[in-house]
C-alpha positions, 0 to 999 in steps of 0.5 A, a space after each residue: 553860292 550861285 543858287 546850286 545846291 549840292 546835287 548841281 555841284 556833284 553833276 559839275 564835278 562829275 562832267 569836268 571829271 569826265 572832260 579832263 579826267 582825273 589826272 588833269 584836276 590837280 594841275 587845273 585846281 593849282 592853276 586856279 589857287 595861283 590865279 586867285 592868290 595873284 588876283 588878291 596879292 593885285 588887289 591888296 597893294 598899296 597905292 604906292 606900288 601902282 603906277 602912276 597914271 600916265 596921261 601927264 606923262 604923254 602930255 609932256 611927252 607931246 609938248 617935247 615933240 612939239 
C-alpha cells in the first residue's frame, strides 16, 4: 500500500490522533466510508442513469435562438 509499512502507518494515526483528537476520529472515519461508498455507488451506474450529453442539446438550443 503506497510502500508504508506498519511503523509508517502507526506514526500517521499517532499525528492525525494528536490534530484532531480522539473524539473527532469516529465522525472523519464515517465521513469518509460515506464518500467512498458514494464514490463507488457513482461509478457502478448504468449508463441509463447518467445524462445524456448535452452538447446536441445547446446545439439546438443555438439553432432555436437563431
Amino acid at each position: 500500500m503506497f510502500g508504508l509499512g506498519m511503523p509508517e502507518l502507526l506514526i500517521i494515526l499517532v499525528i492525525i490522533l494528536i490534530i484532531f483528537g480522539a473524539g473527532k476520529l469516529p465522525e472523519i472515519g464515517r465521513g469518509l466510508g460515506k464518500g467512498i461508498k458514494n464514490f463507488k455507488q457513482a461509478t457502478n451506474e448504468s449508463p441509463e442513469e447518467i445524462p445524456p450529453d448535452t452538447s446536441e442539446n445547446e446545439k439546438k438550443i443555438e439553432k432555436l435562438d437563431d
